[in-house]
TORVEXKE-780012 format. One line per 8 residues: number of its first residue (from 1); for each residue x, y, z of C-alpha. Coordinates in Angstrom, 1 decimal, padded with zeros to 4 digits, m for minus. Layout:
// TORVEXKE-780012
NUM	X Y Z; ...;
This chain:
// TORVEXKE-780012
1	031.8 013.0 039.2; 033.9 011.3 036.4; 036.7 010.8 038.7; 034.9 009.0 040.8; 033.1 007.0 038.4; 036.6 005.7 037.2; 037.7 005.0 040.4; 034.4 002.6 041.8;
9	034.6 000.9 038.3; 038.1 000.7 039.1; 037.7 m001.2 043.1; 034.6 m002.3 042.3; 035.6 m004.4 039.0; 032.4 m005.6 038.0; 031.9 m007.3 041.5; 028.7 m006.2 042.7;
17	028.8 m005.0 046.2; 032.7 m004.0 047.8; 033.3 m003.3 051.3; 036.4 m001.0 051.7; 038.8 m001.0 054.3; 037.4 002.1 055.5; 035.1 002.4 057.8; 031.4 002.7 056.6;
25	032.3 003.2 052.8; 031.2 000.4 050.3; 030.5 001.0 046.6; 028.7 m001.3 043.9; 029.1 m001.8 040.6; 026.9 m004.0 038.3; 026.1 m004.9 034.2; 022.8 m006.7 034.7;
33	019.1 m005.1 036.0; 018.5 m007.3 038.9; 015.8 m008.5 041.1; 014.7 m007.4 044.1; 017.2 m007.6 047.1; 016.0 m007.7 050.6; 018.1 m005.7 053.3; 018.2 m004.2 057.1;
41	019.8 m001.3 056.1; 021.8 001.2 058.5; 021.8 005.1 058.4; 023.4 005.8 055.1; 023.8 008.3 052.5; 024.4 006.2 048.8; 025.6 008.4 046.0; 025.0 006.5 042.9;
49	026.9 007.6 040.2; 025.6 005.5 037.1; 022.3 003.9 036.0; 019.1 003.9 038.4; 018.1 001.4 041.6; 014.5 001.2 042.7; 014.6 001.2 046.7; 011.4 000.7 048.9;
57	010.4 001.0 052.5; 007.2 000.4 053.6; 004.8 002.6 051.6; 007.7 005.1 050.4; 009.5 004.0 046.8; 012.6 006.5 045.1; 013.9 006.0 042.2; 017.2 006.7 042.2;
65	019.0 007.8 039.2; 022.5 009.2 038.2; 023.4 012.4 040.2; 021.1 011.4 042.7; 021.3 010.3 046.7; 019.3 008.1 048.5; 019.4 009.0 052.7; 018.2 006.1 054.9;
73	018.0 007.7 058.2; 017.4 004.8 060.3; 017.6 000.8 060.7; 015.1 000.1 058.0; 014.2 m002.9 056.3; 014.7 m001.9 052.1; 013.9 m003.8 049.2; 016.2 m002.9 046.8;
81	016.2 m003.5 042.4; 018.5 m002.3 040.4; 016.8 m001.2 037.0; 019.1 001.0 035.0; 022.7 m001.2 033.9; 024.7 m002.2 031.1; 028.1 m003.8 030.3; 028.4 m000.5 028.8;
89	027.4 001.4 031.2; 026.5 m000.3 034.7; 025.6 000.7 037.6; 027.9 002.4 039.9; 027.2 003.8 043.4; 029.2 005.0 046.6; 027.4 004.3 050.1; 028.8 005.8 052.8;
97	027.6 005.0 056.4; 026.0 008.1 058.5; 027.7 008.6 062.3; 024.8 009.8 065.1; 027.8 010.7 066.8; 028.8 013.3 064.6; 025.3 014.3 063.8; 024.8 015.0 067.3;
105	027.9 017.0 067.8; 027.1 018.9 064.4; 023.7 019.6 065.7; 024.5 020.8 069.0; 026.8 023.8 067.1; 024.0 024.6 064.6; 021.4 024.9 066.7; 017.9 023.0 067.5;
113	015.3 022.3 064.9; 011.2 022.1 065.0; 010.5 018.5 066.5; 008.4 016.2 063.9; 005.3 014.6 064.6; 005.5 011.0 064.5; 003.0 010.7 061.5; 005.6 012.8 059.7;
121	008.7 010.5 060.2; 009.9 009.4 057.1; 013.0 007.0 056.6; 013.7 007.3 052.8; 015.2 010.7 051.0; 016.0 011.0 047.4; 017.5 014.3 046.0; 020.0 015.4 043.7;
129	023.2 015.4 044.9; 025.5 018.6 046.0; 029.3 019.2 044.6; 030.2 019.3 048.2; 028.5 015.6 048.6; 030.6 014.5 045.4; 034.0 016.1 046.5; 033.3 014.2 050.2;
137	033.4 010.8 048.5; 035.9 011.2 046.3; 037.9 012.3 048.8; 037.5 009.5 050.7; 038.1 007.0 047.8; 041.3 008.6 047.5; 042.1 007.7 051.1; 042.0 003.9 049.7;
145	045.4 004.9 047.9; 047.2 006.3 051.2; 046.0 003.9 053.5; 048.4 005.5 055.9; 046.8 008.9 055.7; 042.9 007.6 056.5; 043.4 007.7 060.1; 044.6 011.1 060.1;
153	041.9 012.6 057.3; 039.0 010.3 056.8; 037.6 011.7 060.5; 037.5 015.7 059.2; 036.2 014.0 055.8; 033.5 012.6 057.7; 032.2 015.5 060.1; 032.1 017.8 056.6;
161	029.7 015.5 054.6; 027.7 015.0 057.7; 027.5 019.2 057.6; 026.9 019.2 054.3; 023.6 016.2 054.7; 022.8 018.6 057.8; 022.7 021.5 055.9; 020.7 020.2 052.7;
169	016.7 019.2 052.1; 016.7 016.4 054.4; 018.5 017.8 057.3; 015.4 018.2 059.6; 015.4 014.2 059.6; 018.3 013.9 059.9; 018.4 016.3 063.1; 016.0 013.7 064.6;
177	017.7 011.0 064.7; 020.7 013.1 066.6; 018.4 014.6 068.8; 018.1 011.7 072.2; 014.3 013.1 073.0; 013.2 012.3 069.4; 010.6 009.4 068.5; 013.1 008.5 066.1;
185	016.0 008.7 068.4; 014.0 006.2 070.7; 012.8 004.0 068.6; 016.2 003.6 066.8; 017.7 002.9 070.5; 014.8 m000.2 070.7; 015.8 m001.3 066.9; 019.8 m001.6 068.3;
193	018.3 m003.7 071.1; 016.7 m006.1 068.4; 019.6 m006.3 066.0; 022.5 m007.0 068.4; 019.9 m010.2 070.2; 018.0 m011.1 067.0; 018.7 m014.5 067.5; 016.7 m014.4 071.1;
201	013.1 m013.1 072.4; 013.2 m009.8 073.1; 009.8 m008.7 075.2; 008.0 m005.7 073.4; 007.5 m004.7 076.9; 011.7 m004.4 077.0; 011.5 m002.2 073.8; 008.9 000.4 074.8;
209	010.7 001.1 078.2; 013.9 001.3 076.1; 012.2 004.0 073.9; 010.5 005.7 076.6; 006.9 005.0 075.4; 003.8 002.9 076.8; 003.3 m000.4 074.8; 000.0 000.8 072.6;
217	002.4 004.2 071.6; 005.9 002.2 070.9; 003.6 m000.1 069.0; 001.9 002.3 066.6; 004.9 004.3 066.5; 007.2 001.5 065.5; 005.0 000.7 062.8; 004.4 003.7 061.2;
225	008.7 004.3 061.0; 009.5 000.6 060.1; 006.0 m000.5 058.2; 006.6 m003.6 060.6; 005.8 m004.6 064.1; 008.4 m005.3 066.5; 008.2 m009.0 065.4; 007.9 m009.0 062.0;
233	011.4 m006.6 062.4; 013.2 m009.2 064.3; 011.8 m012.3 061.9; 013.2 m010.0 058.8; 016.3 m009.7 060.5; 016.7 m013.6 061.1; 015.7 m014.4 057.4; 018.2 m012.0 056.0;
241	021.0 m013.0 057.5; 019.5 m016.9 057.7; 020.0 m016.3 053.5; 023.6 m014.8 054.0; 024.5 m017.6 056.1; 023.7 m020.0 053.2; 025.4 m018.0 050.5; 028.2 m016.4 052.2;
249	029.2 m019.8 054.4; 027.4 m022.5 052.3; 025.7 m023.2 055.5; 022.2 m025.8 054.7; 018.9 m024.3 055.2; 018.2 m026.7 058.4; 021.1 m025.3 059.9; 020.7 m021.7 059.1;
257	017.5 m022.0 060.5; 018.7 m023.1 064.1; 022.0 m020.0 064.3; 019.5 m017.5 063.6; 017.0 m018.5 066.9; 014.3 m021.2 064.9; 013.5 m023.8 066.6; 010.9 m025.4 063.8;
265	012.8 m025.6 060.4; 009.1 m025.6 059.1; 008.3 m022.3 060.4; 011.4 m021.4 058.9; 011.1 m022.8 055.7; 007.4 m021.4 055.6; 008.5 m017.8 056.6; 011.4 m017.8 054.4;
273	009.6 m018.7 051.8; 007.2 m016.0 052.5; 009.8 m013.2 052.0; 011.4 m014.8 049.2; 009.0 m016.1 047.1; 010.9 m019.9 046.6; 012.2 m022.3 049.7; 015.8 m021.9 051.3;
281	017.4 m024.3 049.6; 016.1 m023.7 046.1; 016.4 m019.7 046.8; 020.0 m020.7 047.9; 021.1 m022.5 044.8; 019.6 m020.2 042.2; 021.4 m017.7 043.9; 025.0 m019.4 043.9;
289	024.4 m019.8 039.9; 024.2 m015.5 039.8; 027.5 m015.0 041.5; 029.0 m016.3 038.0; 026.8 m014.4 036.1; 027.1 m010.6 035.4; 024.9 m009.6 037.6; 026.3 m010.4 041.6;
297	024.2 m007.8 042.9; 022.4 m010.6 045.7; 025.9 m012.1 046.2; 028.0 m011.9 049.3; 029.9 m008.8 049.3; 033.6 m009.1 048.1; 036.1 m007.1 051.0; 039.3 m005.3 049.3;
305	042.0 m006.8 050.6; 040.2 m010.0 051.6;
């Protein structure tokens, strides 16, 4: 784990969140305890390495420390705090995005597994992680230094630490979101239809035909796996990235409002403010004044190479 310790401190540099060039592998690394961070997260396994982050969704809330993983196994709104970091020692993490594709090869070789019941979905994992999870990323870091070489290894890289998530604690849920017959499966087919037209109305009715469920069933269901309804999902959605618009592109509040699919800036301003406990533009600017500070860990992401 040392290793690759050095080596996120080393990409990373103190910058908060880094997208690599490879596909689906980011890593973080921050000095300052920050507050709480509001995210549509994808399926994703994060390995973190140093210090501790608090992560919530819905009713379930890990803490996840050093030599831990946290598995999201679906689209799921997180809140995310980091609560363990130093100059000395701050916190470091690898996340690495999860592939249904591979899941659902993977699962069709080792075999079928006992179907949950939709009162025992659950979205959030925590558990310590394997050797065989550790060697995975690092191997994939490495790739960073033989760019050339990703295309030929990262995809055997890949299909292993998906074996090796399959194989461990969590891999009954993880089973259901390969398997096309699950509730998870078709709900997460409806959540795909409300992240790629966010900015539009999407008819409920649309989703539970999508998912293969009446309207009363996709309802309850949906709730119990996001801890939203379908509307509340989609207004999370357009806040989030409403907020990224005005850090990332210095775009104003009004404006954000209107690329995300609001047609009243008050509405906007009065749901915003909802989530984020202060108005846009004052959210906005206090904000801005942590990307100087130590602690970037609500700033835009930095891209290597960018």
């Amino acid at each position: 784990m040392n290793s690759l310790k050095q080596a996120v401190q080393t990409y990373a540099n103190h910058d908060g969140l880094v997208i690599t060039p490879l596909p689906g592998l980011s890593m973080m690394c921050v000095e300052t305890p920050a507050g709480d961070l509001q995210s549509i997260y994808k399926p994703l396994v994060c390995l973190v390495l140093q210090g501790a982050k608090r992560m919530a969704v819905g009713h379930q809330n890990r803490v996840v420390a050093a030599g831990e993983s946290a598995i999201v196994s679906a689209d799921m709104p997180v809140v995310g705090r980091i609560v363990q970091a130093s100059q000395s020692e701050p916190y470091l993490a690898v996340a690495i995005d999860l592939d249904r594709r591979i899941l659902r090869e993977l699962t069709a070789h080792m075999g079928s597994v006992r179907t949950q019941r939709p009162s025992e979905m659950q979205t959030l994992f925590a558990e310590d992680t394997e050797a065989e999870l550790i060697d995975c990323a690092s191997r994939l870091m490495k790739l960073l230094d033989r760019p050339e070489s990703a295309p030929l290894l990262r995809p055997g890289i890949m299909q292993e630490l998906h074996y090796w998530l399959l194989s461990g604690p969590h891999g009954n849920a993880l089973r259901e979101i390969a398997d096309p017959d699950s509730y998870a499966s078709r709900l997460a087919a409806a959540i795909e239809i409300l992240r790629a037209n966010y900015t539009s109305r999407v008819p409920v009715e649309q989703l539970a035909t999508e998912a293969g469920m009446s309207l009363s069933s996709f309802h309850k269901h949906f709730k119990h796996m996001t801890s939203l309804t379908p509307g509340q999902y989609q207004q999370r959605l357009r806040l989030i990235e409403a907020r990224r618009l005005m850090l990332d592109e210095g775009v104003t509040a009004s404006n954000a409002a209107f690329e995300v699919g609001y047609e009243s800036v008050s509405q906007f301003t009065r749901e915003y403010g909802r989530l984020f406990k202060s108005p846009p533009k004052r959210d906005a600017l206090r904000l801005q004044k942590t990307i100087g500070a130590a602690s970037r860990s609500a700033a835009p992401p930095r891209r290597i190479g960018a």
